[in-house]
C-alpha positions in Angstrom: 106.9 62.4 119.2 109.3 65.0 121.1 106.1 67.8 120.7 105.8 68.7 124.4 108.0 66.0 126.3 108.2 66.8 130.1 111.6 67.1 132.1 109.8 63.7 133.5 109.6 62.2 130.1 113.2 63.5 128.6 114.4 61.6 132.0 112.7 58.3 131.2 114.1 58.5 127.6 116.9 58.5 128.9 116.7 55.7 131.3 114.9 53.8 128.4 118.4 53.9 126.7 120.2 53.4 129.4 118.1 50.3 130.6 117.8 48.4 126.8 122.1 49.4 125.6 123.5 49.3 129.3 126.3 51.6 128.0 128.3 53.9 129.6 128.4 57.6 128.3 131.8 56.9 126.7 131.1 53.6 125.5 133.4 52.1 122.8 131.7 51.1 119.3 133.2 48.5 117.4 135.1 49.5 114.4 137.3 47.2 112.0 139.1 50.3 111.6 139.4 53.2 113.6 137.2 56.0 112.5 137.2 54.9 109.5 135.7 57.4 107.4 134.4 55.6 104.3 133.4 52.3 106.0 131.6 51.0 108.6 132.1 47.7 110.0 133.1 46.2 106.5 130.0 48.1 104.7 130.7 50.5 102.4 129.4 54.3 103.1 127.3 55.2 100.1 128.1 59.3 99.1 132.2 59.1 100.1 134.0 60.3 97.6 137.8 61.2 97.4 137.9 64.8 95.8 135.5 67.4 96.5 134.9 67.5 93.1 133.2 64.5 92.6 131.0 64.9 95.5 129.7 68.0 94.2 129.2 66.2 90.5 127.0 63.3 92.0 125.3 65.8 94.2 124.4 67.8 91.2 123.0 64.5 89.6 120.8 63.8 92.6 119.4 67.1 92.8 118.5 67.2 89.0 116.9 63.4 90.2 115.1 64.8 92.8 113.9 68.0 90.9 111.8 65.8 88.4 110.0 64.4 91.5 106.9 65.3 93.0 105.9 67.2 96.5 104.5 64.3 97.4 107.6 61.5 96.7 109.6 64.0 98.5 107.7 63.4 101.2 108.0 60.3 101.3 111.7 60.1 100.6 111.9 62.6 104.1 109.6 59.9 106.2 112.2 57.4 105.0 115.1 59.4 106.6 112.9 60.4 109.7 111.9 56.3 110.1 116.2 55.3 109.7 117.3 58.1 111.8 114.7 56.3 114.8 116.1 52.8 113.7 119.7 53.7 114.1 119.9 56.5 116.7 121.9 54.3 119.3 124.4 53.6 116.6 125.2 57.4 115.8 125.3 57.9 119.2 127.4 55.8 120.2 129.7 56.5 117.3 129.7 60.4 118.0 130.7 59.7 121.3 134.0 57.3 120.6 135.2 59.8 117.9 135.0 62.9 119.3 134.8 61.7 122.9 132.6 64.6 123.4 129.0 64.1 125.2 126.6 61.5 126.1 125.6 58.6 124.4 121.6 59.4 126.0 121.3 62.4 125.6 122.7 62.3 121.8 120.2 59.2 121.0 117.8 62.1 122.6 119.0 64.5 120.1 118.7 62.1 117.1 114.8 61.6 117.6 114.2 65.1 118.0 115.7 65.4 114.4 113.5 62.7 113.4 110.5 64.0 114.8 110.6 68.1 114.5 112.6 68.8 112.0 110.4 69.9 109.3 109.9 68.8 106.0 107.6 69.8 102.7 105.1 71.1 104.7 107.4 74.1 105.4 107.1 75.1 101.6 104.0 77.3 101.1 103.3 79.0 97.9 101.5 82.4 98.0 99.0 83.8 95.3 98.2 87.4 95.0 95.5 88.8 93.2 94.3 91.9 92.2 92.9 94.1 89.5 95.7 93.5 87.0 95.8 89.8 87.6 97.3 86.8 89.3 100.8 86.4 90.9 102.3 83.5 91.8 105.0 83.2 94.3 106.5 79.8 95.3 109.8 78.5 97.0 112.2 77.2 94.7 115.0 75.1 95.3 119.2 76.4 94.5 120.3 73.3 93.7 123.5 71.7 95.2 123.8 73.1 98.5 127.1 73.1 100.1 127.5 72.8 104.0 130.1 72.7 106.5 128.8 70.9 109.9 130.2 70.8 113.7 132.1 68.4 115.5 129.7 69.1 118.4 126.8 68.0 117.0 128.4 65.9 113.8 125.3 63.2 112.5 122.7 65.5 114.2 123.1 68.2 112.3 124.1 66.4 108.9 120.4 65.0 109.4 118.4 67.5 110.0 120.3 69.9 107.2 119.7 67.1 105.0 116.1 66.7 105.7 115.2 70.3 105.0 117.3 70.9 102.4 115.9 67.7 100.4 112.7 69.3 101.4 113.5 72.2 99.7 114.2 70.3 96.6 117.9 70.3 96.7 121.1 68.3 96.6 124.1 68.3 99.5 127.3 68.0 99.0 128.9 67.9 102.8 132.4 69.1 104.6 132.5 68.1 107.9 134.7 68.7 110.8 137.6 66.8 110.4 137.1 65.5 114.5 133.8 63.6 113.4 134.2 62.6 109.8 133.5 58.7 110.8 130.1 60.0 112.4 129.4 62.9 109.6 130.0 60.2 107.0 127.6 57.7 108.9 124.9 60.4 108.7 125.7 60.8 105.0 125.1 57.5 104.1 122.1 56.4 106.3 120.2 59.5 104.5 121.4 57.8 100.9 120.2 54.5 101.9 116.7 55.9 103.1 116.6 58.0 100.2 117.0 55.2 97.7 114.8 52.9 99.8 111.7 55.4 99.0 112.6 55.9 95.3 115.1 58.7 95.2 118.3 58.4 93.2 121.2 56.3 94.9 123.3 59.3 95.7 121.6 62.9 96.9 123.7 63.5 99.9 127.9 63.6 99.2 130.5 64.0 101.1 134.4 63.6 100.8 136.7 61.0 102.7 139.5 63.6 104.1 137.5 67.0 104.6 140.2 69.9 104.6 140.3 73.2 104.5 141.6 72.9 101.0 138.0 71.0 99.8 136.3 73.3 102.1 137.7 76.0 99.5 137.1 74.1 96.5 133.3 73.7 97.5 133.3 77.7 98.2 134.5 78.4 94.7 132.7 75.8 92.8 130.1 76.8 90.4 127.2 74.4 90.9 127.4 74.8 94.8 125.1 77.8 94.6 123.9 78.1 98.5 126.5 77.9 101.4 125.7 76.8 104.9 128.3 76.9 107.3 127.0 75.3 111.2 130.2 75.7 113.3 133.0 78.3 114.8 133.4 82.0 113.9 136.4 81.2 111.3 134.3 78.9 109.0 131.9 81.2 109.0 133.4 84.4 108.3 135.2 82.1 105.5 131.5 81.2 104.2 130.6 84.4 104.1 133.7 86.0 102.1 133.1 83.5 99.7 131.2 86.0 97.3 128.2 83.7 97.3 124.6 83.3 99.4 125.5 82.0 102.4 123.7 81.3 105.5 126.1 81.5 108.9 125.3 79.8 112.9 127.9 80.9 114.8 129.1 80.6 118.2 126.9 81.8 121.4 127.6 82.2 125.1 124.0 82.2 126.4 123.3 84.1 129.6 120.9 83.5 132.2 119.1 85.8 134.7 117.8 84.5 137.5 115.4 87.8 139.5 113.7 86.7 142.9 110.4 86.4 141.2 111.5 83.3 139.7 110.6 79.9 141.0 113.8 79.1 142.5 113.7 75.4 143.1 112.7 75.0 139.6 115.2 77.4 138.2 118.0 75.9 139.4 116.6 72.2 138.1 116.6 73.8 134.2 119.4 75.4 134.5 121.4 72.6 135.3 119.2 70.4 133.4 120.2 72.5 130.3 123.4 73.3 131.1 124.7 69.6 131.4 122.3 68.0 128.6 125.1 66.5 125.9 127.6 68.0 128.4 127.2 71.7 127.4 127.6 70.9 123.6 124.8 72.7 122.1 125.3 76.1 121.8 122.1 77.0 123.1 123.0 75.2 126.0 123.7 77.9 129.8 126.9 79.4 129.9 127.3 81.9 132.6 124.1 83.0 135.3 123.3 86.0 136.7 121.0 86.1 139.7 119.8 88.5 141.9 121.9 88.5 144.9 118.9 88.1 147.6 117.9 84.8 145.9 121.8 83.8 144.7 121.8 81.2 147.7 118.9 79.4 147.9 119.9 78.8 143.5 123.2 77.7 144.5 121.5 75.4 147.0 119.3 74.4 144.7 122.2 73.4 142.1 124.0 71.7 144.4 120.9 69.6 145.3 120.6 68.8 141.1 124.3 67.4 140.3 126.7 70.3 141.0 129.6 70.1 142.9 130.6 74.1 143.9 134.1 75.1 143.5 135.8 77.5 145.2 137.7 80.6 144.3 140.8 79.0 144.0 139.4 75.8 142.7 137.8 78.3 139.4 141.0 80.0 138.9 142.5 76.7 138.6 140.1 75.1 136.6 140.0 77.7 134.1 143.9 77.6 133.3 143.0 73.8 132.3 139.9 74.4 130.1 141.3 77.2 128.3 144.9 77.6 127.0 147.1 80.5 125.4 148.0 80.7 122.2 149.8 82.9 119.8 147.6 84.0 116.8 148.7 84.9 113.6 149.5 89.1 114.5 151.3 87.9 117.2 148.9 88.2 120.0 148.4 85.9 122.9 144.7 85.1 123.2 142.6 82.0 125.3 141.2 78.8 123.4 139.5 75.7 124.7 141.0 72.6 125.8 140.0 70.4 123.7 140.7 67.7 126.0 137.8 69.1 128.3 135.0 70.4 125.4 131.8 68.1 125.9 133.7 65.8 128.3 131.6 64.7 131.7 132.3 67.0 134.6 133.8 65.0 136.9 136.4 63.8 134.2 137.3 67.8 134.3 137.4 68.5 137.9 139.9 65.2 137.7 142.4 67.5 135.9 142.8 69.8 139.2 143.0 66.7 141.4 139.3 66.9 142.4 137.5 63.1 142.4 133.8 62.9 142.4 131.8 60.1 141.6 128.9 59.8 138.3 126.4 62.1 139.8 127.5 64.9 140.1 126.8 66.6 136.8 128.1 70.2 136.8 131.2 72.4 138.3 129.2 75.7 139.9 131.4 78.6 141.1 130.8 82.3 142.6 133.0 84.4 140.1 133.5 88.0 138.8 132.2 89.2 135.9 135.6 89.4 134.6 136.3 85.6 135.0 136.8 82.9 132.3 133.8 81.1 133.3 131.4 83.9 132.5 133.2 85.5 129.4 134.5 82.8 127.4 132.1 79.4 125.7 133.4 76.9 127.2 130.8 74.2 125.9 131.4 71.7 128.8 129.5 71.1 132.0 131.1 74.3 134.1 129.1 77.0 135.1 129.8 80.6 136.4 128.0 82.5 138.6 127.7 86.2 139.5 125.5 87.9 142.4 123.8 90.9 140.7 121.9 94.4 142.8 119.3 94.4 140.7 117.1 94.0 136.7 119.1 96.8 135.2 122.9 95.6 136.5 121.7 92.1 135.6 120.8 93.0 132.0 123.6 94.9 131.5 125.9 92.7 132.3 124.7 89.6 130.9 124.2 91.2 127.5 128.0 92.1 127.4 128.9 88.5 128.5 126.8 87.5 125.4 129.3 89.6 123.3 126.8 90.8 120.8 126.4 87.3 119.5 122.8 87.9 119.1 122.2 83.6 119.4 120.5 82.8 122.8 119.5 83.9 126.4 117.6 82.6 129.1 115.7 83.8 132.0 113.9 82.9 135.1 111.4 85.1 136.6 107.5 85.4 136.6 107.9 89.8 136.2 107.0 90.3 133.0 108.3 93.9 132.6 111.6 92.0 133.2 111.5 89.5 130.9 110.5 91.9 128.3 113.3 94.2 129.0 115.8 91.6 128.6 114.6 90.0 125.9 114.5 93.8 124.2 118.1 94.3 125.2 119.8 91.1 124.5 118.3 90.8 120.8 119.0 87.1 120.6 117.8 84.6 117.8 116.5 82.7 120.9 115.3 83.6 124.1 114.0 80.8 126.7 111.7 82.1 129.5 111.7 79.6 132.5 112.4 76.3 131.0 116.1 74.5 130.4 117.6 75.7 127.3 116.8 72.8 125.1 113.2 73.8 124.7 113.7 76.6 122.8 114.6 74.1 119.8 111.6 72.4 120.5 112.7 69.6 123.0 110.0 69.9 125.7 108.8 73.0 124.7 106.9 74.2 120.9 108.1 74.9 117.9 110.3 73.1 115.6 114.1 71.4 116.0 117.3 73.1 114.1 121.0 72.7 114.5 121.8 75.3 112.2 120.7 78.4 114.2 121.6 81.5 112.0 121.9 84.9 113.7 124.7 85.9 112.3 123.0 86.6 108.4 119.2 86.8 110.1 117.9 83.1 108.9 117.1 82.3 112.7 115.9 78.7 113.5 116.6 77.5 110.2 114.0 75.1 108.0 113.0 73.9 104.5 112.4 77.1 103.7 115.6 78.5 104.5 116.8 76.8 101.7 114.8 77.8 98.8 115.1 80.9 96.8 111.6 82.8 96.0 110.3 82.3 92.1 107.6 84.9 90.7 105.0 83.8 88.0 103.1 86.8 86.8 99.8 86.6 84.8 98.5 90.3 84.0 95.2 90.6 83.4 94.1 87.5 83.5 93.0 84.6 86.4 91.2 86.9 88.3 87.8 85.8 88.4 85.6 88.4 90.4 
């Protein structure tokens, strides 16, 4: 179990997986057909259908299956998918990483068993009873029924798993859109929680999906009438499109997690998380460090630190460089010219990215560091690969200040180093984030290496927070006046 793993023992997971596969972080699965998104390796994926339609219609089936079940069979049918998630975590890995050629292959096996293990399941459904001198209520967690979810290229099979696993908790059927860039891996994800649902006695099909996601079946799932819960994990389009749909809807949206760094902090270890965090699935997870603040009198022995954990520091020139690679102008719709990501460089190992400036390092170094304005790309846009900016700050109340406009109000996650309590308390009051790591590499505050359960489905944006079974139930009153109360 993934409870309270150790930077020491996330390491030698790691090197477990690297020692058994011997595979490269971009490692090539074998497909009879390239990203094939209704096979794999001649088998059929169980769940693909072609319209959207008639995803949703065998969705609705298995949830009416599942309804008639017990607590207790639903149980079982989660153990099932928490046992073939373990069983084929290398596979999924491997898989996400050749489609989308975004990540690591390690550290997404890593990802996969913390779905496994901490995502939760039926336990997270507690009824409440009420009494009092008119009677007994009754309140318990009911399921909607056919759930409709759009997940992430980032994080494709991950979070298509552990969605799955709390929304069956909750009683429910899925029908799936996923990101066209990781529709082989989505798909995968699909049909392994079919097969281990069938395996433990559920019906053959609870989890759908359709074989050419667009934004066209994305709509028709929106509009349908048995999709009556939407969950939307990815960008801020999607998700303002989930929630104009008219219906209940349940938004994660993009981040750009700060850190603060005061001279209190431990300053060795400080720059260890960070970089830990910041590099862990190459800066997918949208938890994951984005830009660092740090108190100016300390702002050299972190950068020392860094450099000392994987970093290779870039100068001015180099960062103003780099950044007209990862990010490119476009022309939106009124006309305006605004900055996206590269999507050649999004999850792609660092020195693969300093490569594009003429820069050659070799495997170990993990992370691009570099000293920047507050103004600069690096600090104000989510880049979501290994590059990290840097600014020197006076003091606590510049440091706060900026770092909660480099958030931009996203209200997802910060971070901060420092043992001054009356510091981490006022930033964690200003920033107002869903998630908010003290003194530990991002990745704990989902539960890997630090307590608390796992999500990949993080909902600021409509209030949900770390999402779980119960997120997706809808509360059911039963009222008995006068009567079942027995003292």
């Amino acid at each position: 179990m993934l409870n309270n793993l150790t930077e020491a023992q996330v390491n030698e997971i790691v090197a477990r997986v690297v020692s058994e596969y011997k595979k490269g972080s971009s490692a090539p699965i074998e497909q009879s057909k390239p990203w094939d998104a209704t096979q794999y390796k001649g088998r059929k994926l169980i769940g693909i259908y072609d319209t959207m339609e008639q995803a949703i219609e065998v969705a609705n089936a298995g949830y009416k299956a599942i309804r008639a079940m017990s607590v207790a069979e639903r149980e079982k049918i989660i153990t099932s998918i928490r046992n073939l998630t373990r069983a084929e975590a290398q596979i999924m890995a491997e898989l996400g990483v050749a489609e989308t050629k975004m990540g690591r292959v390690d550290h997404k096996y890593a990802k996969h068993v913390l779905v496994a293990d901490k995502t939760p399941g039926t336990e997270d459904i507690v009824e409440e009873a009420r009494t009092g001198d008119h009677g007994l209520t009754l309140t318990e967690m009911a399921p909607f029924g056919v759930v409709g979810a759009i997940s992430p290229s980032t994080n494709p099979s991950e979070t298509v798993i552990c969605n799955s696993i709390g929304m069956i908790a909750a009683g429910n059927g899925v029908v799936f859109n996923p990101h066209p860039g990781a529709i082989a891996t989505s798909n995968y994800a699909i049909d392994l929680v079919n097969r281990a649902v069938y395996a433990a006695g559920g019906p053959r099909v609870l989890v759908a999906s359709v074989v050419k996601p667009t934004l066209d079946t994305a709509s028709v799932m929106y509009k349908h009438p048995s999709i009556k819960l939407l969950v939307c994990t990815g960008g801020p389009g999607v998700v303002h499109a989930v929630l104009s749909s008219g219906k209940k809807a349940i938004g994660a949206g993009a981040g750009n997690p700060p850190v603060i760094v005061d001279d209190t902090a431990d300053i060795e270890k400080a720059a260890k998380d960070i970089i830990d965090g910041c590099t862990f699935d190459n800066n997918l997870p949208c938890i994951a460090e984005k830009e660092v603040f740090v108190f100016d009198n300390v702002a050299d022995r972190l950068i020392s630190g860094m450099m000392k954990n994987g970093c290779y520091k870039l100068t001015r020139e180099q960062a103003d460089k780099l950044a007209k690679v990862v990010l490119v102008e476009k022309t939106d719709k009124n006309g305006k010219t605004v900055k996206i990501v590269n999507r050649d460089c999004v999850g792609r190992d660092c020195r693969v990215i300093l490569e594009k400036i003429g820069i050659s390092v070799g495997p170990e170094i993990r992370c691009a560091i570099a000293e920047v304005p507050f103004e600069h790309d690096f600090v104000q846009e989510e880049l979501m690969m290994p590059i990290l900016g840097i600014v020197r700050v006076r003091d606590i109340d510049e440091a706060i200040d900026l770092a909660v406009k480099a958030e931009h109000g996203n209200r997802h996650t910060a971070h901060m180093h420092s043992k001054n309590i009356d510091n981490l308390t006022a930033f964690a009051r200003a920033v107002e984030t869903t998630i908010f790591v003290k003194n530990a590499p991002s990745y704990a505050g989902i539960g890997f290496g630090g307590e608390g359960h796992t999500t990949f489905t993080i909902a600021g944006p409509t209030g949900e927070g770390i999402t779980s079974a119960r997120s997706f139930t809808r509360k059911r009153r039963c009222v008995m006046v006068d009567s079942f109360r027995i003292i």
